[in-house]
C-alpha positions as CSV (number, residue, x, y, z in Angstrom):
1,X,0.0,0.0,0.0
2,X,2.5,2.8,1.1
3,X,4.4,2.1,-2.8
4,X,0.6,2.6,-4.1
5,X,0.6,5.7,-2.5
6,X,3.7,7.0,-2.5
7,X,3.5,6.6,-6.2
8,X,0.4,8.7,-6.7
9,X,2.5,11.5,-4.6
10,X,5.7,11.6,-6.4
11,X,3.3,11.6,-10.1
12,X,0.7,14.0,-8.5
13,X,1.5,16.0,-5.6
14,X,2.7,18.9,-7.5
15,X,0.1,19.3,-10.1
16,X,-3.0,18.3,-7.6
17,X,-1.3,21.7,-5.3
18,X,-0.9,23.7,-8.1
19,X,-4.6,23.3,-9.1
20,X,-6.1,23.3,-5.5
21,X,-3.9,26.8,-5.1
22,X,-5.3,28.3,-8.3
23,X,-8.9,27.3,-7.0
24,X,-8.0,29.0,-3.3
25,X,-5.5,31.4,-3.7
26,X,-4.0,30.6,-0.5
27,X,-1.3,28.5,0.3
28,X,-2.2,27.1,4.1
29,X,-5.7,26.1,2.4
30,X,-3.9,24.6,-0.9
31,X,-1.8,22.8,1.6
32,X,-4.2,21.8,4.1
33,X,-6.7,20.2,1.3
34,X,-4.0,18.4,-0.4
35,X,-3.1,16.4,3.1
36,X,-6.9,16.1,3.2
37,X,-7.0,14.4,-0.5
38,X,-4.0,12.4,0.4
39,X,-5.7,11.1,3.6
40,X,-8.9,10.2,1.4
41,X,-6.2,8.1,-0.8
42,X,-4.6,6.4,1.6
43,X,-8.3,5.6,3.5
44,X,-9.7,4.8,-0.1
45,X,-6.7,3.1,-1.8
46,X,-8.3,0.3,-3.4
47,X,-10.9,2.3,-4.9
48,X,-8.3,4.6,-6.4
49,X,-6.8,1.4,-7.8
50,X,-9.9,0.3,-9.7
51,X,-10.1,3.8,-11.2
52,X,-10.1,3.5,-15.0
53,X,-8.7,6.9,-15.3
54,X,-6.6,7.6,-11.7
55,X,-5.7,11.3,-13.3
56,X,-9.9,11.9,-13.5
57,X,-10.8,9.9,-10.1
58,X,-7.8,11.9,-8.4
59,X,-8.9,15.5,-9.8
60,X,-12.5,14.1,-8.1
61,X,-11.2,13.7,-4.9
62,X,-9.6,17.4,-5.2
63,X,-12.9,19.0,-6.5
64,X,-14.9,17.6,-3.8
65,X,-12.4,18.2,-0.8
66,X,-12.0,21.9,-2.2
67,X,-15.9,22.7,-2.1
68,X,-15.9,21.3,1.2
């Protein structure tokens, strides 16, 4: 699991923060959502694995975690 994972952060984590922060504007928020998202991975990660497109699914995660 913590390959899985670390795999989605290392393909991800910059371009997941880079939209959340365009969405906020501020970089505590962008910050604080993208631990959020990463926690909903980690809880979730089978269901990320099934995704057919993990780029779509993971931009879902973001969308709803930013509108909370």
């Amino acid at each position: 699991m913590a390959v899985e994972v670390t795999a989605i952060w290392n393909d991800f984590h910059k371009e997941l923060k880079a939209f959340i922060l365009n969405k906020t504007r501020n970089p505590d928020d962008a910050a604080d959502i993208l631990q959020e998202v990463f926690i909903k991975i980690i809880r979730n990660i089978d269901k990320v694995n099934q995704a057919e497109n993990l780029r779509h699914y993971l931009y879902g995660i973001v969308r709803n975690a930013i509108s909370d």
